[in-house]
N, CA, C and O atoms as a GROMACS GRO file, in nm:
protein
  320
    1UNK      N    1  10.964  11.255   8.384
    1UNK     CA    2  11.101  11.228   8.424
    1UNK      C    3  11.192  11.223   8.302
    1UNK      O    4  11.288  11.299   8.288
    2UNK      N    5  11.154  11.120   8.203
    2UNK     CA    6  11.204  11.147   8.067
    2UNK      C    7  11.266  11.265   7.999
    2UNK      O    8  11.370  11.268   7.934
    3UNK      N    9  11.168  11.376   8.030
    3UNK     CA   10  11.145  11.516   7.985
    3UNK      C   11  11.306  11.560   8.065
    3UNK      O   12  11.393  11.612   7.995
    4UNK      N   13  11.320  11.544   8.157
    4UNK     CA   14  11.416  11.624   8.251
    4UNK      C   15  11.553  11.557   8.205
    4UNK      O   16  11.650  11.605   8.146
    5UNK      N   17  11.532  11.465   8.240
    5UNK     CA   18  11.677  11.365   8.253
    5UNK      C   19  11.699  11.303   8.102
    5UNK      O   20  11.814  11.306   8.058
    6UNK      N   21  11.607  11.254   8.030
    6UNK     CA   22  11.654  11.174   7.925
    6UNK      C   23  11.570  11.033   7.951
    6UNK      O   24  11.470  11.017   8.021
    7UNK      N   25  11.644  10.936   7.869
    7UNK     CA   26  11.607  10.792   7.841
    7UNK      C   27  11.729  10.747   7.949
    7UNK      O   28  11.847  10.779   7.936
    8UNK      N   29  11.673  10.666   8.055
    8UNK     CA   30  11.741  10.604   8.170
    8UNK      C   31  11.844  10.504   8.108
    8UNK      O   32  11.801  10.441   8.011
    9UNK      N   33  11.982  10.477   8.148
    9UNK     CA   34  12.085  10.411   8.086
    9UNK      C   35  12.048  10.268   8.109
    9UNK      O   36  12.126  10.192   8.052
   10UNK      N   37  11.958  10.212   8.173
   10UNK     CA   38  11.876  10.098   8.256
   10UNK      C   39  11.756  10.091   8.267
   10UNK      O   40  11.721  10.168   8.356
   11UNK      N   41  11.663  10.032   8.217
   11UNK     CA   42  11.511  10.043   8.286
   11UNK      C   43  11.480   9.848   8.247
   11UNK      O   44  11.508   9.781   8.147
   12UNK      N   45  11.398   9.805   8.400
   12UNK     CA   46  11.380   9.660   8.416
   12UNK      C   47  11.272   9.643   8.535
   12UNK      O   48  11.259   9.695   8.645
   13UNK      N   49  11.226   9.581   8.487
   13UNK     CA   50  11.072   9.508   8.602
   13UNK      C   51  11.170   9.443   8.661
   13UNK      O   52  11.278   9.400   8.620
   14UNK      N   53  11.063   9.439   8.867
   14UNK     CA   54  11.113   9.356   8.940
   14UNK      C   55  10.953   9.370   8.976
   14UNK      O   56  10.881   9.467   9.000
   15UNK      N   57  10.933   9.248   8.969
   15UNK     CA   58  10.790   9.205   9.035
   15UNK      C   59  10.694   9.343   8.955
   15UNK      O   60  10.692   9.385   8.840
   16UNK      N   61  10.625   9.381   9.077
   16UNK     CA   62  10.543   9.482   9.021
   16UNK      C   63  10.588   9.644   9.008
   16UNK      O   64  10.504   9.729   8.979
   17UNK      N   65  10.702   9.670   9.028
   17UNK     CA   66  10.818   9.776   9.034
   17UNK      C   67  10.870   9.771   8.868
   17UNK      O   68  10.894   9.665   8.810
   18UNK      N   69  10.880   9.881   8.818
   18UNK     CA   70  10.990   9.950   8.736
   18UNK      C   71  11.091  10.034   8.793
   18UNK      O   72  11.072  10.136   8.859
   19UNK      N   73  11.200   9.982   8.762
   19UNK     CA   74  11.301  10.034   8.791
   19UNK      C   75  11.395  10.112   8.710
   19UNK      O   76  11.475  10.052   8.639
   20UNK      N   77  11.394  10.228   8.713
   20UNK     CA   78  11.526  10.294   8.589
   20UNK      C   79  11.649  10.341   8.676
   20UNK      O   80  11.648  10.383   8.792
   21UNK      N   81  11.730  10.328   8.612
   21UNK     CA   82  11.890  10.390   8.660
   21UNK      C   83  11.946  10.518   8.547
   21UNK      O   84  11.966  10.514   8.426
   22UNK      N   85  11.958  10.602   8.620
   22UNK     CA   86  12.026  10.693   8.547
   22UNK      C   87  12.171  10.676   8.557
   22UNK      O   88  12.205  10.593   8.641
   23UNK      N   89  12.291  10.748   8.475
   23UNK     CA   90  12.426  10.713   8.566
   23UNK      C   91  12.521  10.852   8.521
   23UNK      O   92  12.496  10.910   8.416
   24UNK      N   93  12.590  10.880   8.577
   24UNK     CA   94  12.662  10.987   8.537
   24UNK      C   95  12.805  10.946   8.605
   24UNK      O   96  12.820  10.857   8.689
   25UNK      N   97  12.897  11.022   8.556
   25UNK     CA   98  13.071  10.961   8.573
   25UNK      C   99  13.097  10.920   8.707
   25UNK      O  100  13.144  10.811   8.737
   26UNK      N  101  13.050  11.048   8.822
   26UNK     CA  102  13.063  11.021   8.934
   26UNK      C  103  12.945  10.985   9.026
   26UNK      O  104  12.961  10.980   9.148
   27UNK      N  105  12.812  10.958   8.963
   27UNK     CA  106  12.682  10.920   9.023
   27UNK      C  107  12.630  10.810   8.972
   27UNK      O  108  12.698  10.742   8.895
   28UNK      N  109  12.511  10.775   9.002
   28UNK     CA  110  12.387  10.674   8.981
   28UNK      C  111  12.292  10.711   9.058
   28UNK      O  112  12.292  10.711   9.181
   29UNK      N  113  12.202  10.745   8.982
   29UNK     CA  114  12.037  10.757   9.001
   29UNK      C  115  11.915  10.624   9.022
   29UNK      O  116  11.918  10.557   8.919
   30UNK      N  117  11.849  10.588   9.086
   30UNK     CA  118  11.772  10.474   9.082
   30UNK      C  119  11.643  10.522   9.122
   30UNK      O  120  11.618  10.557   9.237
   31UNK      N  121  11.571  10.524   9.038
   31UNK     CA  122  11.389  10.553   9.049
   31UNK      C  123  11.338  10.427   9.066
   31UNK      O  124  11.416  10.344   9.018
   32UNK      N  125  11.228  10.372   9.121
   32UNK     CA  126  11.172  10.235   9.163
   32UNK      C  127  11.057  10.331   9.172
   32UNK      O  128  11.035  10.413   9.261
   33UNK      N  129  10.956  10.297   9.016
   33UNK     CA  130  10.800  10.321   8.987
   33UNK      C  131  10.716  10.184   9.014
   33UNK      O  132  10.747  10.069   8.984
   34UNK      N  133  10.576  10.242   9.093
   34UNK     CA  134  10.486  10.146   9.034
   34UNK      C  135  10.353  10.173   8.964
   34UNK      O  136  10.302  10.286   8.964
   35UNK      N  137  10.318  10.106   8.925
   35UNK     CA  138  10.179  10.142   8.843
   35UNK      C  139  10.064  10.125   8.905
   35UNK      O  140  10.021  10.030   8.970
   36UNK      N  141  10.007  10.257   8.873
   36UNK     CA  142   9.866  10.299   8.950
   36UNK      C  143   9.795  10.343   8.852
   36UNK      O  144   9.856  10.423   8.780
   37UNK      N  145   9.684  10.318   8.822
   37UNK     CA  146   9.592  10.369   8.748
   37UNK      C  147   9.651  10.408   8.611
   37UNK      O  148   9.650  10.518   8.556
   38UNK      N  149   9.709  10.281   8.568
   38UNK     CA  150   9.769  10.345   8.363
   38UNK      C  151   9.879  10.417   8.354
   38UNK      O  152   9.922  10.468   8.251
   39UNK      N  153   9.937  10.423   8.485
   39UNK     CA  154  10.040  10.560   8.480
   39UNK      C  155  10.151  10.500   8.578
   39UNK      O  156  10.114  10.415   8.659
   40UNK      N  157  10.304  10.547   8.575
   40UNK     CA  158  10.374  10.498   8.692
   40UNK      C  159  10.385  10.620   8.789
   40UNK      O  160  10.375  10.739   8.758
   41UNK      N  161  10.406  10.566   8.912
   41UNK     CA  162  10.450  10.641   9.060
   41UNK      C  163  10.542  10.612   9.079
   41UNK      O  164  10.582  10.496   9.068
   42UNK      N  165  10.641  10.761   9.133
   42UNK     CA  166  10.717  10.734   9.161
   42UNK      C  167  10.754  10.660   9.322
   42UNK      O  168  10.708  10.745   9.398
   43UNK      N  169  10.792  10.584   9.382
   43UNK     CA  170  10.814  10.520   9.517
   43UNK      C  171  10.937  10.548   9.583
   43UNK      O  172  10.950  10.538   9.706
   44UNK      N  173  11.024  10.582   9.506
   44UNK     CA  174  11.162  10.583   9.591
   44UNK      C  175  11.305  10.619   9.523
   44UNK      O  176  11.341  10.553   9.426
   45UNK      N  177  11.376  10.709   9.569
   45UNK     CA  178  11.455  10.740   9.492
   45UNK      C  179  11.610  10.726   9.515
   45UNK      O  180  11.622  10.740   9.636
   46UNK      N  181  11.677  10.714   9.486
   46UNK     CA  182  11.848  10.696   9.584
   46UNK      C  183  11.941  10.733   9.492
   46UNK      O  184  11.966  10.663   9.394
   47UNK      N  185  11.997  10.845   9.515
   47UNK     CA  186  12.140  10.886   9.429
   47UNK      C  187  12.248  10.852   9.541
   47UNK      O  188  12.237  10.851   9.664
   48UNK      N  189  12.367  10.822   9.449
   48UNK     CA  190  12.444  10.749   9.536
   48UNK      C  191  12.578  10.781   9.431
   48UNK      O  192  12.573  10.801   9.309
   49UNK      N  193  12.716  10.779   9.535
   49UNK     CA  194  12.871  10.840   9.420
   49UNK      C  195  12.895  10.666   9.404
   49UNK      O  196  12.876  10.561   9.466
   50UNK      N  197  12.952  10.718   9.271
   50UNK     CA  198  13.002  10.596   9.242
   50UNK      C  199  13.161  10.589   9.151
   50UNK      O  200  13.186  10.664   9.057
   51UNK      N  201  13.234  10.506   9.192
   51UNK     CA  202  13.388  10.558   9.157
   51UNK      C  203  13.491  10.609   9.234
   51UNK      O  204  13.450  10.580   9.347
   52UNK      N  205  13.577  10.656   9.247
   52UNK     CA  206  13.668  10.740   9.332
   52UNK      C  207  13.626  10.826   9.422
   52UNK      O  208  13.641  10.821   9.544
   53UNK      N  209  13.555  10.936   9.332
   53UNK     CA  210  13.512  11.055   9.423
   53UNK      C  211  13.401  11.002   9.498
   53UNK      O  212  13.340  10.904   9.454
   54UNK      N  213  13.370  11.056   9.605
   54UNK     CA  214  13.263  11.059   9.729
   54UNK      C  215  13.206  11.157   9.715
   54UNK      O  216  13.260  11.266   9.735
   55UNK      N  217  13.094  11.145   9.680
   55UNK     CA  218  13.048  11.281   9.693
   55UNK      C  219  12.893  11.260   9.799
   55UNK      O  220  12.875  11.160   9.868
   56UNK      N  221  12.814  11.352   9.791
   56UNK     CA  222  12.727  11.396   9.907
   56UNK      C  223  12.607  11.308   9.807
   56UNK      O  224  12.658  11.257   9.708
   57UNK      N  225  12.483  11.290   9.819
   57UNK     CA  226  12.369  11.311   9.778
   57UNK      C  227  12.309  11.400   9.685
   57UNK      O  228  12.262  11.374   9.575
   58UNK      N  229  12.317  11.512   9.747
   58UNK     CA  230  12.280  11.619   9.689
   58UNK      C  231  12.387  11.690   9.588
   58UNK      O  232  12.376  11.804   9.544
   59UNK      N  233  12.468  11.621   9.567
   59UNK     CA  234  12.616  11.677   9.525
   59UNK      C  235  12.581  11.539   9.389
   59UNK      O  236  12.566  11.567   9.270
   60UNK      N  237  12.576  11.446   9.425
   60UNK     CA  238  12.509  11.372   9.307
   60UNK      C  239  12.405  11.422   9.189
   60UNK      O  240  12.399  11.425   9.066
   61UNK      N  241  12.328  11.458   9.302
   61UNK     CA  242  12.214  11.485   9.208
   61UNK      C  243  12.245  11.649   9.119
   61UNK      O  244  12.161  11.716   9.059
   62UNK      N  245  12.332  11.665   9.129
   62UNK     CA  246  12.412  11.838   9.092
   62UNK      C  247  12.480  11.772   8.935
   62UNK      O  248  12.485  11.825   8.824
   63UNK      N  249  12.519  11.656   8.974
   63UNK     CA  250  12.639  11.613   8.890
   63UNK      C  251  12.522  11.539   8.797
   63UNK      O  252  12.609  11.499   8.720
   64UNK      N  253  12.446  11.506   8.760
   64UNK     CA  254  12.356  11.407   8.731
   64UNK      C  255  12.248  11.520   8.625
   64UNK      O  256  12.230  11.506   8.504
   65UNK      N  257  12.200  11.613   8.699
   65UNK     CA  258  12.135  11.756   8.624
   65UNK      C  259  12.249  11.781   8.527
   65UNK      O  260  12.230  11.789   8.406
   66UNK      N  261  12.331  11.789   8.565
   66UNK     CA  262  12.450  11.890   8.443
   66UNK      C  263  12.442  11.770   8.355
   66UNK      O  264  12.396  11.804   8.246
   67UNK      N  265  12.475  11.613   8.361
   67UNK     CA  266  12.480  11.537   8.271
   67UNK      C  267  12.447  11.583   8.146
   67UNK      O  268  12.391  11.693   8.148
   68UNK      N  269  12.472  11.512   7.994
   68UNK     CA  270  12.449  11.572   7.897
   68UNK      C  271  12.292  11.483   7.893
   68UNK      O  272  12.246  11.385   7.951
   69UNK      N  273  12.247  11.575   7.798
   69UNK     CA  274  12.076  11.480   7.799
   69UNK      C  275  12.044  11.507   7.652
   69UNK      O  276  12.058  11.620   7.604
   70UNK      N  277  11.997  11.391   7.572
   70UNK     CA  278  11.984  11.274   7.612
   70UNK      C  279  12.105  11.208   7.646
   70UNK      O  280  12.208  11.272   7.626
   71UNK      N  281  12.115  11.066   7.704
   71UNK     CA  282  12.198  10.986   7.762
   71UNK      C  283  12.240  10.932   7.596
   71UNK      O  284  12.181  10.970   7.494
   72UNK      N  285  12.371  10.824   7.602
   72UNK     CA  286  12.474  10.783   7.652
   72UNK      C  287  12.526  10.878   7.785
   72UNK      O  288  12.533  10.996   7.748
   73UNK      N  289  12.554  10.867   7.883
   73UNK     CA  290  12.629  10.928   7.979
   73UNK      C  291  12.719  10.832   7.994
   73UNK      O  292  12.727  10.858   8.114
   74UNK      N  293  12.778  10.764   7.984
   74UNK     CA  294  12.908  10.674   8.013
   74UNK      C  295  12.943  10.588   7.861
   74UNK      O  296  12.864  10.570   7.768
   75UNK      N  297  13.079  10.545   7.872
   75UNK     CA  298  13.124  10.487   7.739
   75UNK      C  299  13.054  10.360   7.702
   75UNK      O  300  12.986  10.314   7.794
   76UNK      N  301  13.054  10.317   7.632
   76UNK     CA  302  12.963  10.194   7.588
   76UNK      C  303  13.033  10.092   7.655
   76UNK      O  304  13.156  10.089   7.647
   77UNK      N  305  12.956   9.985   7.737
   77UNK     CA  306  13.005   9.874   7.759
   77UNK      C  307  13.037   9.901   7.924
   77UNK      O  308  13.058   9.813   8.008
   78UNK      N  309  13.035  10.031   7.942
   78UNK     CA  310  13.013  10.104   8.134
   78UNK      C  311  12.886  10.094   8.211
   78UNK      O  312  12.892  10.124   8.330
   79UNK      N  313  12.822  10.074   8.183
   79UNK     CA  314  12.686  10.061   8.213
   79UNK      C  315  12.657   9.942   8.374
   79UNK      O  316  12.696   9.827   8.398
   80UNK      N  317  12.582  10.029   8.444
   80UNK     CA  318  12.591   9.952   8.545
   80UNK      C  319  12.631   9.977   8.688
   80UNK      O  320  12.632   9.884   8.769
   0.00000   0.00000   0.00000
């Protein structure tokens, strides 16, 4: 995932879940891994608009690929 996207603008344990957030101007990405055998799985994924524009899902995840990689993707102190 790293490889594709970059270093997640967010990554934090909840219980037995890792969670990373990606974020881009008009998106947010949320992966929720768990660990199986030395390695994480992925469990669940949700792109979602965030900001003014509305956009689709799949229209997220459009906007999110183009992102620049590696991350900063938002100004310092945007995060979130």
């Amino acid at each position: 995932m790293i490889s594709a996207l970059g270093e997640p603008a967010l990554r934090r344990r909840e219980g037995e879940a890792e969670i990373w957030l990606y974020q881009a101007a008009d998106c947010r990405l949320d992966l929720v891994f768990f660990a199986e055998a030395s390695r994480l799985v992925l469990a669940h994924v949700a792109a979602r608009a965030f900001g003014a524009r509305r956009l689709t899902e799949s229209a997220c995840l459009e906007v999110l690929a183009r992102a620049p990689n590696p991350p900063p993707w938002t100004a310092p102190g945007s995060r979130g």
